[in-house]
C-alpha positions as CSV (number, residue, x, y, z in Angstrom):
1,X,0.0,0.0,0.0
2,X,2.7,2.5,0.9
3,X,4.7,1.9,-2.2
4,X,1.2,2.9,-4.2
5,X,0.8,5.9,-2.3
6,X,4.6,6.8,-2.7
7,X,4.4,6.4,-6.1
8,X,1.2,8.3,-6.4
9,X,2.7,11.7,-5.0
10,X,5.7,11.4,-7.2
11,X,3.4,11.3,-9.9
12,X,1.3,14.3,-8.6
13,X,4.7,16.1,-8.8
14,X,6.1,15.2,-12.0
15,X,2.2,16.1,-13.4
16,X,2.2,19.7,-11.2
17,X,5.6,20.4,-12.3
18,X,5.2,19.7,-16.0
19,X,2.0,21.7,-16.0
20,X,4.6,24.7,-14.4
21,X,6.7,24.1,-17.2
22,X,4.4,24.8,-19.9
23,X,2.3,27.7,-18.4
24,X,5.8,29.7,-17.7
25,X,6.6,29.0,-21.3
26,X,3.0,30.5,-22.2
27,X,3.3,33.7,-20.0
28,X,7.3,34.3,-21.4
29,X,6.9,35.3,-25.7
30,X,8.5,37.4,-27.1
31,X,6.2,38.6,-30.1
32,X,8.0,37.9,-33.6
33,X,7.9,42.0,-33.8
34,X,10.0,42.7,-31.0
35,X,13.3,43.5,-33.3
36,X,11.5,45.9,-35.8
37,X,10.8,48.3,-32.8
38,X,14.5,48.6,-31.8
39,X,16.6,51.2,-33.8
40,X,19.4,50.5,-35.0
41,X,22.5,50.1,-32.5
42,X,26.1,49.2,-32.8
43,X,26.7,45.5,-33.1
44,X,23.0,44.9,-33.5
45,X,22.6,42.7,-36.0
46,X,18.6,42.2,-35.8
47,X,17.7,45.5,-36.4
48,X,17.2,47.3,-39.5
49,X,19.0,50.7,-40.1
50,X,16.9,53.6,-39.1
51,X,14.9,55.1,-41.6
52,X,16.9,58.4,-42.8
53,X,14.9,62.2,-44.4
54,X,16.2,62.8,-48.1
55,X,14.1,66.1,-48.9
56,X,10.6,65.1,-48.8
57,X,10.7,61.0,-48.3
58,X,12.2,58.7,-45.6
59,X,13.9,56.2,-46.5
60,X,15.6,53.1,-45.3
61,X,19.2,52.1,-46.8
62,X,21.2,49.3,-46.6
63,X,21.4,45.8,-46.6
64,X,25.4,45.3,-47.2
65,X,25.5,42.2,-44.4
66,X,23.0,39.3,-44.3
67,X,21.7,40.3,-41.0
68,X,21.1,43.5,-42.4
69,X,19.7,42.7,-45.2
70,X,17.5,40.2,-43.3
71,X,16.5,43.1,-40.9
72,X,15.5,45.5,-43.7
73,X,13.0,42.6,-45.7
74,X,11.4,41.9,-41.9
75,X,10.4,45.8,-42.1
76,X,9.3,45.9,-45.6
77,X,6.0,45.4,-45.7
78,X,6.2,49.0,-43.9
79,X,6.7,50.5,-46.8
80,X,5.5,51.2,-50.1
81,X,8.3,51.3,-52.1
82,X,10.4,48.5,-52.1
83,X,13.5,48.4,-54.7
84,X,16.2,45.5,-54.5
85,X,19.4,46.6,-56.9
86,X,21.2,43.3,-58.1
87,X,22.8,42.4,-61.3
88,X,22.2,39.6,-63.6
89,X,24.6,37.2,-62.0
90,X,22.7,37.6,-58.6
91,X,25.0,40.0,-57.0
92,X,24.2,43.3,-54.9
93,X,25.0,46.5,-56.4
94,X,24.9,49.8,-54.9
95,X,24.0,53.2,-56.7
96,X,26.4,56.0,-56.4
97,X,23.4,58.3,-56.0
98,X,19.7,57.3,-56.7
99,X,16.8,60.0,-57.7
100,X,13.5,59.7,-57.0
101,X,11.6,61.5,-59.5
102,X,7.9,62.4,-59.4
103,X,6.3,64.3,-62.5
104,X,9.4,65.7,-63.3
105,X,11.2,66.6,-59.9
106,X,13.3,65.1,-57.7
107,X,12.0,63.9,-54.8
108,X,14.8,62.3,-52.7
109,X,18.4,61.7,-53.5
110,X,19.7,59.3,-52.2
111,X,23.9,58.4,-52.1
112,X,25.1,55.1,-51.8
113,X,21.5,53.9,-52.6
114,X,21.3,49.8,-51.8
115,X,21.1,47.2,-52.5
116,X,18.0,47.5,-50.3
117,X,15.6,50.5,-50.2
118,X,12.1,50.5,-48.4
119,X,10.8,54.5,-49.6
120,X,7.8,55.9,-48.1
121,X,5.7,57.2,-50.5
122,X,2.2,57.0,-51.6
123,X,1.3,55.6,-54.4
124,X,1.4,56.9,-57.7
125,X,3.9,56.9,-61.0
126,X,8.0,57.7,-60.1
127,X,11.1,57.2,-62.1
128,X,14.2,55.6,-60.4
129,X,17.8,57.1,-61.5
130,X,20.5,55.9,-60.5
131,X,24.4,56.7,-61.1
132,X,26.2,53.4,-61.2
133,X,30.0,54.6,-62.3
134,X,30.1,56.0,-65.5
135,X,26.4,55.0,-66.5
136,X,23.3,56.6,-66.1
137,X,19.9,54.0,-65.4
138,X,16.2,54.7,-65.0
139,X,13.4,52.6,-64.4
140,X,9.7,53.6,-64.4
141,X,7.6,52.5,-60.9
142,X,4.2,52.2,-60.5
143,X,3.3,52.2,-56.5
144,X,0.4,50.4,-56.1
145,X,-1.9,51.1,-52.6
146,X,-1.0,47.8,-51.7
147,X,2.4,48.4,-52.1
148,X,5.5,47.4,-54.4
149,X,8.8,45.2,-54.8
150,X,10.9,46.5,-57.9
151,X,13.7,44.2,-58.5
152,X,15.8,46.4,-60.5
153,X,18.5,43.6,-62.5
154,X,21.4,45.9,-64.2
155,X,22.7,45.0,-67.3
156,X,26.1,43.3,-67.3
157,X,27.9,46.3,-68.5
158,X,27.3,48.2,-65.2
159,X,30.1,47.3,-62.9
């Protein structure tokens, strides 16, 4: 009888403590947002670079480093403008400067645009130019209300 009742309690225990367990795991998330609310900070890889003024748009750059460039696409859906700048062979290229051009004047200028750029803008018709060395590139954008990803592929001559 006593070795029934012995085991009996242990079980009790084991049961109480597993149920512990699980409801301190419940009470402790951390909400898959948390990282897109910190700024940027030295040696913080989760977070995206802070979004920066050029004249009348705010823009975020970057997206050199994996981490940053992983920070910057968990953000993006916060913006309306989304433009990736790679070349044919896959790889990341950065503009020198890039305009943003609406019905004839420049928006934002951006330097050392990329290879990521989340712009907020509404939506509407805008012309991308960038200076990539020695050449001069534009592409027309439509920004939809829902939003928009512009993969911008250079030719193989830019380099």
């Amino acid at each position: 009888m006593d070795k029934r009742k012995n085991w009996s309690t242990a079980l009790g225990l084991c049961t109480a403590l597993v149920g512990f367990t699980v409801m301190a795991a419940d009470d402790f998330s951390i909400p898959i947002t948390a990282a897109n609310d910190r700024p940027a900070a030295a040696g913080d890889p989760m977070a995206a670079p802070v979004a920066q003024r050029y004249d009348k748009v705010s823009v975020v750059n970057g997206g050199a480093s994996i981490d940053e460039a992983t920070a910057i696409k968990r953000i993006a859906p916060q913006y309306k403008l989304r433009v990736e700048i790679s070349g044919r062979g896959g790889d990341y290229y950065v503009a020198d400067r890039l305009q943003l051009v609406q019905r004839g004047e420049v928006i934002a200028e951006i330097p050392e645009a990329g290879p990521w750029l989340l712009i907020d803008v509404p939506p509407g018709h805008y012309t991308l130019v960038g200076a990539f060395a020695d050449r001069k590139l534009q592409r027309d954008v439509t920004v939809a209300a829902a939003g928009t990803t512009v993969h911008w592929v250079l030719p193989s001559t830019v380099n």
